[in-house]
C-alpha positions in Angstrom: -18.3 15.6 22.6 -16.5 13.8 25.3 -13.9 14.1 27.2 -11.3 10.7 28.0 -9.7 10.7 31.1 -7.4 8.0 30.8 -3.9 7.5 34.1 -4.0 11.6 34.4 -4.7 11.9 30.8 -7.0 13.6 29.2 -7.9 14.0 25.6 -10.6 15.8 23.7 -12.2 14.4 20.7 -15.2 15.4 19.1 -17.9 12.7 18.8 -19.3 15.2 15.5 -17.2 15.6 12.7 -20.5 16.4 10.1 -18.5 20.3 10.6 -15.5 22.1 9.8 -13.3 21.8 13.0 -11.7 24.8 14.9 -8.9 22.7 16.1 -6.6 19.6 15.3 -7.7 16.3 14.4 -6.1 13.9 16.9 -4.3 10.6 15.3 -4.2 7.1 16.8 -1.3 5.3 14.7 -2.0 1.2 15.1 1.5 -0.1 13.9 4.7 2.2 13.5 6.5 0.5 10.6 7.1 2.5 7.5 3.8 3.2 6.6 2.0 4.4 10.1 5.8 6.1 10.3 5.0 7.8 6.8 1.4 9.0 8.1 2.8 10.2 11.5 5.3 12.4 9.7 2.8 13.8 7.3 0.3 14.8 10.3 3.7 16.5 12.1 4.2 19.1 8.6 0.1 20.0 9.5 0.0 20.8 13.5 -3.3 23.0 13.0 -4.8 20.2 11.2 -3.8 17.1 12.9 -1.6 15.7 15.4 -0.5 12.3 16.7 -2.0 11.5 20.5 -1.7 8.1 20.5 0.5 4.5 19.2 0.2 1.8 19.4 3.3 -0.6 18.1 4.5 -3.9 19.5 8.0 -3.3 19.4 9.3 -1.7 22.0 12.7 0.9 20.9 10.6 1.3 17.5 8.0 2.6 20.0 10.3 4.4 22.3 11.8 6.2 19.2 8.0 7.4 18.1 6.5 8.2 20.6 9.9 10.7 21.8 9.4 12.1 17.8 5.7 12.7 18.4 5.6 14.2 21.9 3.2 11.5 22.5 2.2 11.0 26.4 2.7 7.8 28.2 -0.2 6.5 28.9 -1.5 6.8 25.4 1.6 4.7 24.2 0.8 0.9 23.6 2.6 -2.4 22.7 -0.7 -3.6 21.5 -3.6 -2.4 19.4 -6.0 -4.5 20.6 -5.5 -2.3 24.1 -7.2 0.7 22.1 -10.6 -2.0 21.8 -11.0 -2.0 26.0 -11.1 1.6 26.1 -13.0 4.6 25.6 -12.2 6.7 21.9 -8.6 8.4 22.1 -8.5 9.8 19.1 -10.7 11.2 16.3 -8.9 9.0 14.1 -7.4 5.8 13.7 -4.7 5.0 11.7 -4.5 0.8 10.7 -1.0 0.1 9.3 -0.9 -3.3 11.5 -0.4 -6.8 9.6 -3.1 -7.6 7.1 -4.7 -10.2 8.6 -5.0 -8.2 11.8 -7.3 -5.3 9.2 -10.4 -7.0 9.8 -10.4 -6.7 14.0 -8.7 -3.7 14.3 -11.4 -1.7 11.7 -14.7 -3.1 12.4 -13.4 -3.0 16.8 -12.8 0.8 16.2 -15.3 1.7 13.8 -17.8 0.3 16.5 -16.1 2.6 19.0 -16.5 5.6 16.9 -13.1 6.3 15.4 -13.0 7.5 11.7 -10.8 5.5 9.9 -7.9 5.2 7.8 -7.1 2.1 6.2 -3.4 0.5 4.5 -4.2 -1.4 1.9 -5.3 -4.3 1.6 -8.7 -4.0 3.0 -8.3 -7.3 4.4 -6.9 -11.0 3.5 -10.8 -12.6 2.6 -13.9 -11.3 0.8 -15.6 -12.2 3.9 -13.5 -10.3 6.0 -13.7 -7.1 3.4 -17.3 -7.2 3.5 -17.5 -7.4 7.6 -15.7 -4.1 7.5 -17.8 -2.7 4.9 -20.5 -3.7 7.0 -19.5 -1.7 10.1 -18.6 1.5 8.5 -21.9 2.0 7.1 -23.9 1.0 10.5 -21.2 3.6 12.3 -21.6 5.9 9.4 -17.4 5.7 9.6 -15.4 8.0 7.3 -13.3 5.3 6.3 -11.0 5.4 3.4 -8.4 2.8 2.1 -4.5 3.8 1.3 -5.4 3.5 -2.6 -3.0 6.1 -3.1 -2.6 5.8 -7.1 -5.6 7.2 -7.5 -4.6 10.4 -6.0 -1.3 11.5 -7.8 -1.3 14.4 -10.6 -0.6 11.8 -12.7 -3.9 10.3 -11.9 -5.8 14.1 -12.0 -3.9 14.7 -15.4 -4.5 11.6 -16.9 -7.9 11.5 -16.0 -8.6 15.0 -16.7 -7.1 13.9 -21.0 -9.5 11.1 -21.2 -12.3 12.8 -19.9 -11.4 15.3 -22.5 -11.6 12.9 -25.2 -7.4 13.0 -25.7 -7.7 9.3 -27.4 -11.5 9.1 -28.1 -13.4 6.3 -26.6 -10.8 3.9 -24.2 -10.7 0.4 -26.0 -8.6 -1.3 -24.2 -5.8 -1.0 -21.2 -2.2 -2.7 -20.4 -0.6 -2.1 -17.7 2.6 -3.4 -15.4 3.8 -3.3 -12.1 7.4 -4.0 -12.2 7.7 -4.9 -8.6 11.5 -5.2 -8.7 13.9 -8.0 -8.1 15.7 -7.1 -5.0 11.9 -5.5 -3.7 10.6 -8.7 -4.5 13.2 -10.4 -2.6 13.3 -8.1 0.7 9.3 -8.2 0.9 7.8 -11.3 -0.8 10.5 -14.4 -0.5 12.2 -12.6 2.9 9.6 -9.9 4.6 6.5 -10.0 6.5 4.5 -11.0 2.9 6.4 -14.4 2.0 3.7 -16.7 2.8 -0.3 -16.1 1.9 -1.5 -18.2 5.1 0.5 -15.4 7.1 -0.3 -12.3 4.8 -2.3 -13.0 1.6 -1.6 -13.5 -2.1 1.1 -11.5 -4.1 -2.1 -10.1 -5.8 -3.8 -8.6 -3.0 -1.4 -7.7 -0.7 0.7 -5.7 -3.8 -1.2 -4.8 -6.5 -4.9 -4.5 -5.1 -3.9 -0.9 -6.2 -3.5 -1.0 -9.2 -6.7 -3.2 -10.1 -8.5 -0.8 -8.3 -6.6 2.0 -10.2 -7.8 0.2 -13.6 -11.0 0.3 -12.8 -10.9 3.7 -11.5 -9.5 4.7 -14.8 -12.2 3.0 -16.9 -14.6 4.4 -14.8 -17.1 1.0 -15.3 -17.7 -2.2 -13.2 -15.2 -5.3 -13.9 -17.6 -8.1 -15.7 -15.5 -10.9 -16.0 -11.9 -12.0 -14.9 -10.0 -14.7 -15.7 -5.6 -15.1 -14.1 -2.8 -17.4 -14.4 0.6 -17.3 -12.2 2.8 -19.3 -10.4 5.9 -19.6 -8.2 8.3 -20.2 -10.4 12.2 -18.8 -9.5 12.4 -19.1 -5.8 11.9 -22.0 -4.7 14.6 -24.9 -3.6 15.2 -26.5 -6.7 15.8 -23.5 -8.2 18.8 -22.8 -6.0 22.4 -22.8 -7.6 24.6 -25.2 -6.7 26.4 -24.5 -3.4 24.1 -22.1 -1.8 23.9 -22.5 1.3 20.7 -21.4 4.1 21.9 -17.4 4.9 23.5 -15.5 2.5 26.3 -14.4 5.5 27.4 -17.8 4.8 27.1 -18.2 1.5 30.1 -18.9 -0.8 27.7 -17.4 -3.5 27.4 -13.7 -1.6 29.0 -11.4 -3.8 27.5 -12.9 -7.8 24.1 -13.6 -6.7 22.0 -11.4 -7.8 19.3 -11.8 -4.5 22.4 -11.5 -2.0 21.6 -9.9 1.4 24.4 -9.4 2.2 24.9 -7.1 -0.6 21.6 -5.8 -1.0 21.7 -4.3 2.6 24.8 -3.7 3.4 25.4 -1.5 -0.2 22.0 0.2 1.3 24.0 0.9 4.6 26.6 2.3 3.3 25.6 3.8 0.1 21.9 5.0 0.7 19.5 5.4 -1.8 16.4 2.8 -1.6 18.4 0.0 -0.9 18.7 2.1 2.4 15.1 2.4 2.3 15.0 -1.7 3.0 17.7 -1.4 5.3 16.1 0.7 7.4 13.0 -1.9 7.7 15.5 -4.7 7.8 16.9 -3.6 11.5 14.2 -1.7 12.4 15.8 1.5 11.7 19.1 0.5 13.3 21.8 1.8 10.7 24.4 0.3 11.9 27.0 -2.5 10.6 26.2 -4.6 13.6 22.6 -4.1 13.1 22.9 -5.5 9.7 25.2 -8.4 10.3 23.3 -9.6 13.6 20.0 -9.4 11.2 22.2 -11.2 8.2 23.4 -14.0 10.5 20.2 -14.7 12.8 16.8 -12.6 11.3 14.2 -13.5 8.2 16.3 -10.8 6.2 19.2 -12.9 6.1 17.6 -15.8 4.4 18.6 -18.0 1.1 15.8 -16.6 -1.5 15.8 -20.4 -2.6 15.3 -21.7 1.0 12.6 -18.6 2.6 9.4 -21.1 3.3 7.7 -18.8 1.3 5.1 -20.0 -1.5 3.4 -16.7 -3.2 3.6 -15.9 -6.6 6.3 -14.3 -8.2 4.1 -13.4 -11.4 1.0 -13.0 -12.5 -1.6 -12.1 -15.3 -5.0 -11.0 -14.9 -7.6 -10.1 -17.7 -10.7 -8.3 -17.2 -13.8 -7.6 -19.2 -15.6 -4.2 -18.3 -19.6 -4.1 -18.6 -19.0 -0.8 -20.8 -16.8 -3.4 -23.1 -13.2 -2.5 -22.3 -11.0 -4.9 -21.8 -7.6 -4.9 -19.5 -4.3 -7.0 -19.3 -2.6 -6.8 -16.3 0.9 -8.3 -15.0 2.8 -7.9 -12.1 6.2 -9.7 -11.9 9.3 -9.9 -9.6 11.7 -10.0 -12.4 12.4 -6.3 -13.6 14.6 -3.4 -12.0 13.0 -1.4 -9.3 11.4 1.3 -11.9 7.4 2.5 -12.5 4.7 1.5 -13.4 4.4 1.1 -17.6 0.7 1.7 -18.8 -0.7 2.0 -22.3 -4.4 2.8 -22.9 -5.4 2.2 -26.8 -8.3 4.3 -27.9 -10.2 5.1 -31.2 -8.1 8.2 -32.0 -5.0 7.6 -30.2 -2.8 5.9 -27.8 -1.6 7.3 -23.8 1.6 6.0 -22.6 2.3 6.6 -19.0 5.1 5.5 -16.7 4.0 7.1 -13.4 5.3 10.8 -14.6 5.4 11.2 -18.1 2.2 10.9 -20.2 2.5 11.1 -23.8 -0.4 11.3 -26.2 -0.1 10.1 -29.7 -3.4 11.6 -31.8 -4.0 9.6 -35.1 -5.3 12.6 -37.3 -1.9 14.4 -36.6 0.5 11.6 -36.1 1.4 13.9 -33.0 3.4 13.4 -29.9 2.4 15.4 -26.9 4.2 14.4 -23.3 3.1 15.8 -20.1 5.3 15.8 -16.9 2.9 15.5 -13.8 5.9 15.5 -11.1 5.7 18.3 -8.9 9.4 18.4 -8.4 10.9 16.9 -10.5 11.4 13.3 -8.2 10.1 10.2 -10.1 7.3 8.0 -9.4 8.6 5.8 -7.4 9.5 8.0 -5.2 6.0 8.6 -2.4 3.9 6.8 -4.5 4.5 9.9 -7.2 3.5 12.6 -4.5 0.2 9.8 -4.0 1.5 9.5 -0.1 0.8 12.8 0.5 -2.2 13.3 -1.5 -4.1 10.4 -0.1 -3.3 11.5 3.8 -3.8 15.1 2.8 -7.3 14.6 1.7 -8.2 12.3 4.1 -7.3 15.2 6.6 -8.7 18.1 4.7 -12.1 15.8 4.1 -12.8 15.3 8.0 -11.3 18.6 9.3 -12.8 20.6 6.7 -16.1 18.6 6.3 -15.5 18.0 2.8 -16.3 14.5 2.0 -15.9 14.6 -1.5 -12.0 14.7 -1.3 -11.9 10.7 -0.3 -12.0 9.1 -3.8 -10.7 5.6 -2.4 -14.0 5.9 -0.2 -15.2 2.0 1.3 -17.5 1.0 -1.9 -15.5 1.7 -4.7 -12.3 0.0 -2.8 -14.7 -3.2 -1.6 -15.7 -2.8 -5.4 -11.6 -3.5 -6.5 -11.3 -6.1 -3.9 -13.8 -8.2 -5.0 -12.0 -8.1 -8.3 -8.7 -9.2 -6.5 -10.5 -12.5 -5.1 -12.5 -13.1 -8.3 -8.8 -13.2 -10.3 -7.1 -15.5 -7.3 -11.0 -18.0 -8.1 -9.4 -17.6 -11.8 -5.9 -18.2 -11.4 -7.0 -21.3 -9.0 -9.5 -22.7 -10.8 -8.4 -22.1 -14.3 -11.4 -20.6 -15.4 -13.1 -17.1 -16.0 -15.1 -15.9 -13.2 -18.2 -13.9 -13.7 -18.9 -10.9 -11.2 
């Protein structure tokens, strides 16, 4: 155990956590956007089990604002993560919701330094880069798990628990979607910090490495074979209507397109719901009208969809082929309402239908319908991942304070495992052809 003495400061962290602790787990958040926001307020409902000592978050009220929630003392306040790599351990744990292609630094710097780790998906924007931090979490022996937080709902557990059971018989053969949503799809992939794959990565990873990784975790086998196709289709410049002009504050077109800003953020101002959620990221959690309009008429949020420079996907199919002989269909696609996830998995007695929440089972022999409702209260799926926020963070927490490794299920193989996956389907989807793992 060591002691940090750091402008006055000091901080105690434990250089052993092989043991149940007698006192909080201490929290470095790297990047206070919503996600490192999320975590930070999660840790807050658990003060015997873990508290926030440190942030790290370039800008500066969005800073100012956390570290005031979080009682958090100045000198372990920082506008930049990479600060955290010059200096001694502040924390037990590290918390890396920074910009993808920042994942790769930030989580092989501070699992060298000791920090255990938790990690937003995606793991990082190359295989290479994926692999380097695989690499230094096993030669730190780093408790390092990655945000996969599907695979931690009750609808995960229950569903889970009825094909271990035999609900269906033997699992044959999977579909599922992500509706990603058109106005999500707008804010975050044409608009947000995901627009362009030489600044973030492709659609694929950086949205639905998740769910590949839930597929497989549902399966329960190794991915054999993969094969994709996609493309940009909708929002691009020739796509754009006639008259539409660069921002949509402008635009004569503002009030019957359907990927307005102007509407989209300013009905989330003033009406709330998640369209406030977007808002909220939009100014930086400034709620105001002037917020909004300064960000309409001069930030990235205020941009034409047809005119964003962005070039990632806005669908996409993937197929895989399972070494135990399941197969899997896959599609994620800008072009729904903001709703859950649809999955249907065939098997030789019967079908499971899921959407997140409800999973119904339809037995042959019978010609029954059985539905199960996984939500804990009563909110749907889309709403915290389907009580998967929690649940991830919870057992992250409960598996290092407790000394109970077990709880991490999204542990670095298997998720290095689903990422390889995601890179062999963008080989596919390139190259036209079906790649062999």
């Amino acid at each position: 155990m060591n002691t940090i003495l750091d402008g006055g400061v000091a901080e105690f962290v434990s250089g052993d956590l092989s043991g149940p602790l007698n006192r909080p787990l201490t929290l470095a958040i790297l990047g206070a956007g919503a996600r490192g926001t999320a975590y930070a307020e999660l840790a807050a409902r658990r003060p015997a089990v873990a508290r926030v000592v440190a942030v790290a978050e370039p800008r500066t009220r969005v800073r100012e604002d956390f570290v005031a929630r979080h009682g958090i003392d100045s000198a372990l306040n920082f506008a930049d993560w990479r600060d955290l790599l010059g200096r001694p351990r502040l924390a037990d744990v590290a918390v890396i919701a920074v910009l993808d292609a920042d994942h790769v630094a930030a989580a092989v710097g501070l699992a060298d330094l000791g920090y255990q780790i938790l990690l937003e998906k995606p793991m990082a924007t190359t295989e290479a880069d994926c692999e380097a931090i695989a690499a230094a979490a096993r030669r730190n022996g780093t408790a390092l798990a990655l945000s996969h937080v599907m695979r931690y709902t009750p609808y995960t557990v229950k569903l889970k628990q009825l094909l271990a059971e035999g609900a269906i018989g033997r699992t044959v053969s999977v579909q599922h979607l992500e509706p990603i949503g058109y106005y999500h799809f707008a804010h975050s992939f044409v608009r947000g910090n995901w627009h362009r794959e030489d600044e973030s990565a492709p659609l694929l990873l950086a949205k639905s490495c998740h769910d590949l990784d839930w597929i497989a975790y549902v399966v329960g086998d190794r991915v054999r074979r993969v094969s994709s196709f996609g493309s940009l289709t909708h929002f691009r410049p020739e796509a754009a209507p006639t008259g539409a002009t660069e921002r949509c504050l402008t635009c004569p077109l503002q009030d019957t397109c359907a990927y307005s800003a102007t509407r989209l953020y300013r009905t989330g101002l003033r009406e709330g719901g998640t369209k406030q959620y977007f808002a909220r990221i939009m100014t930086a959690g400034a709620l105001t009208e002037d917020a909004v309009t300064a960000e309409l008429a001069e930030g990235r949020y205020g941009r034409c969809v047809y005119h964003a420079a962005n070039d990632v996907v806005d669908h996409q199919v993937v197929n895989l082929e399972f070494a135990n002989e399941v197969t899997a269909s896959f599609t994620l696609t800008a072009f729904t309402p903001l709703e859950n996830r649809h999955t249907k998995i065939f098997g030789t007695r019967g079908q499971l239908t899921g959407d997140g929440r409800h999973i119904e089972i339809y037995d042959f022999h019978t010609e029954t319908r059985t539905v199960h409702d996984t939500s804990l209260d009563g909110s749907s799926a889309a709403e915290g991942h389907a009580g998967g926020d929690a649940a991830m963070f919870n057992a992250f927490l409960d598996a290092l304070h407790g000394a109970r490794p077990e709880l991490i299920v999204s542990g670095i193989e298997a998720s290095l495992a689903s990422h390889r996956v995601v890179f062999a389907a963008e080989r596919a989807r390139r190259s036209g052809t079906v790649v062999t793992l």
